[in-house]
Legacy VTK file of the C-alpha trace (Angstrom):
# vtk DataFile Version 3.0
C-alpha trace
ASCII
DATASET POLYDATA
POINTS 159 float
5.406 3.445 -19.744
2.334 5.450 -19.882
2.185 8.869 -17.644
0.028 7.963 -14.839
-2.046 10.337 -12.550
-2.467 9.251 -9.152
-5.841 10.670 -7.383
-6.672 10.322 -3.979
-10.585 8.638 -3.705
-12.862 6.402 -1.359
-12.303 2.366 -1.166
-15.974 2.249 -2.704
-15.008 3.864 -6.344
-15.901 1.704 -8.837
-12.108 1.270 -10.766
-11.119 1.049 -7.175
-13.652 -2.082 -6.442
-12.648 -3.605 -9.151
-8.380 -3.381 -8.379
-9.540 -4.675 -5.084
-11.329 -7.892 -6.707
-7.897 -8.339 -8.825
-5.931 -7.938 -5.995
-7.639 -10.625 -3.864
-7.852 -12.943 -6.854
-4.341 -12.393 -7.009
-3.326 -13.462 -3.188
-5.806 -15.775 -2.656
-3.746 -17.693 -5.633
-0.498 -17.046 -4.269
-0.760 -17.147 -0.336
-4.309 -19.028 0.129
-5.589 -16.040 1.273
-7.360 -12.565 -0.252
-6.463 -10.754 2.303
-10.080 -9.548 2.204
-10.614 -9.623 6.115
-7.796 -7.468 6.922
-9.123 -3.904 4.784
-12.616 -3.388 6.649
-13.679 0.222 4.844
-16.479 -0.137 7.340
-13.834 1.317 9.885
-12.497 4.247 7.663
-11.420 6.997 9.331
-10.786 10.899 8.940
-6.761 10.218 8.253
-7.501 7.034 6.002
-7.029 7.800 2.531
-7.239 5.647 -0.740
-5.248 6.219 -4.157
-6.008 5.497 -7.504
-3.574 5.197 -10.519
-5.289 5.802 -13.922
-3.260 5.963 -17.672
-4.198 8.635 -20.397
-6.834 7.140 -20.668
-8.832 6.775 -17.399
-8.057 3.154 -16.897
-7.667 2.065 -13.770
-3.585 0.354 -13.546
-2.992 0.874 -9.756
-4.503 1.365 -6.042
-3.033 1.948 -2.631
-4.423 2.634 0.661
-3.472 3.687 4.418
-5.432 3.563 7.309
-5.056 4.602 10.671
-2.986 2.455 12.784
-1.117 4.217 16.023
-0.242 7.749 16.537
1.514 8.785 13.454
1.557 5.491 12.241
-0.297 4.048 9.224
-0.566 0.855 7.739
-0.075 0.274 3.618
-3.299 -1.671 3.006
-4.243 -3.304 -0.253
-1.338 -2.002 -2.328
-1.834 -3.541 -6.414
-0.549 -2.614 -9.688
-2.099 -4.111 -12.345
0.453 -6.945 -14.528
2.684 -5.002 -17.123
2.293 -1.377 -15.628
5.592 -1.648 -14.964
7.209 1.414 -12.504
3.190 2.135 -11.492
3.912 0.848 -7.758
6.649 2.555 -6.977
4.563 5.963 -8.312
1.982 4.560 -6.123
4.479 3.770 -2.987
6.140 7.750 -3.600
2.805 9.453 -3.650
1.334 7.121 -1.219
4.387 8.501 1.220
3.785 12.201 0.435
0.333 12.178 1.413
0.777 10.371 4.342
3.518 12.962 5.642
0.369 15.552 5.212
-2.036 13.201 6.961
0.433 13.464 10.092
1.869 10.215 9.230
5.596 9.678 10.190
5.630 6.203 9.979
4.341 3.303 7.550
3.964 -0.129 8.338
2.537 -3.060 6.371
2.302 -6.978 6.039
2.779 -9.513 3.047
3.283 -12.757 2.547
7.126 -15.304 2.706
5.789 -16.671 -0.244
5.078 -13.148 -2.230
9.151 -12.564 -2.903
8.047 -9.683 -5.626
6.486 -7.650 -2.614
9.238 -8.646 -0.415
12.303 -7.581 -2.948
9.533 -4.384 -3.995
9.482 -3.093 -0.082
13.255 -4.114 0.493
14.339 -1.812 -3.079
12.033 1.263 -1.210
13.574 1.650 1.686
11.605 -0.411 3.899
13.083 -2.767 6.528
11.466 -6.580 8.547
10.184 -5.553 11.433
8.849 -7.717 14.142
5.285 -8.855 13.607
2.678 -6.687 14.953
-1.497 -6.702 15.630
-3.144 -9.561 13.823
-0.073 -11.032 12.814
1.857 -11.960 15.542
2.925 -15.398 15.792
2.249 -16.042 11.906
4.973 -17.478 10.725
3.674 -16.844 6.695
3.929 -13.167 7.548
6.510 -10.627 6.949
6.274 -7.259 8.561
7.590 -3.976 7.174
8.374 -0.866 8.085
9.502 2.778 6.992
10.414 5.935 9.066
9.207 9.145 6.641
11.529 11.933 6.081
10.027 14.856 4.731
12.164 16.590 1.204
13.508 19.084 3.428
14.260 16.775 6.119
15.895 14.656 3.060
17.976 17.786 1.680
19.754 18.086 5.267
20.877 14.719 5.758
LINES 1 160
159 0 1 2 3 4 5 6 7 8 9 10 11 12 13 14 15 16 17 18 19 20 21 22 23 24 25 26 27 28 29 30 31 32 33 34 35 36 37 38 39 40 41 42 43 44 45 46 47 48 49 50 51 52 53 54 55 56 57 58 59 60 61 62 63 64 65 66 67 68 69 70 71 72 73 74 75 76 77 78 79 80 81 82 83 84 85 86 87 88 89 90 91 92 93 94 95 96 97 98 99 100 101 102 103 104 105 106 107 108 109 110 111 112 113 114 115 116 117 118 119 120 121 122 123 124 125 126 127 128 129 130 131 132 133 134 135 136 137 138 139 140 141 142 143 144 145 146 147 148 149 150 151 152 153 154 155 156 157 158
């Protein structure tokens, strides 16, 4: 695997954009769906923050974003790593969990799909756990709710 470098950015950059459009492509296959309706950057807020995954050479193999959701909670939105950038998520999902401790974050929740087992068995091997359905997708039956308590490294060393 390729070193990656993770950079925090805005929804609009261009490599992002373009993940996004690969990402929707991708569910709307899969689920029926793009999931398109549920990231609205028109709403971005002052703890929000995007990530971008780029290889040696600048291109654009990952994205990741949190938003706002409850105090100190945040929702994973639009989480993709590109086919064959194998081990890029989980650098995503790590880095994605750091920043979001410094954003005030102690919490992380997010939704996918019953038929999307590789996000399922992905959230399951992180250390996330089903939660009951929450917001827009209560009483959908074709979504799966997630959820993760953060623990800060030091936090992690005394337990």
């Amino acid at each position: 695997m390729n070193r990656i470098t993770i950079t925090v950015t805005t929804p609009s950059d261009p490599a992002c954009l373009q993940l996004q459009d690969a990402l929707s492509n991708t569910l709307q296959a899969l689920t029926g769906s793009s999931g398109r309706a549920s990231f609205d950057t028109q709403a971005w807020g002052e703890n929000d923050f995007f990530l971008l995954a780029q290889d040696d050479n600048q291109y654009a193999v990952g994205c990741v974003a949190v938003r706002y959701l409850a105090d100190s909670i945040g929702e994973i939105k639009r989480m993709y790593a590109r086919p064959g950038t194998h081990g890029v998520g989980a650098q995503l999902l790590h880095a994605l969990e750091a920043k979001a401790l410094t954003q005030g974050y102690r919490s992380l929740w997010l939704e996918t799909r019953q038929i999307n087992q590789r996000a399922l068995d992905f959230y399951l091997r992180h250390g996330y756990r089903i939660r009951e359905n929450y917001g827009r997708y209560i009483g959908n039956a074709e979504a799966v709710c997630f959820e993760k308590t953060l623990v800060s490294p030091a936090q992690a060393d005394r337990e």
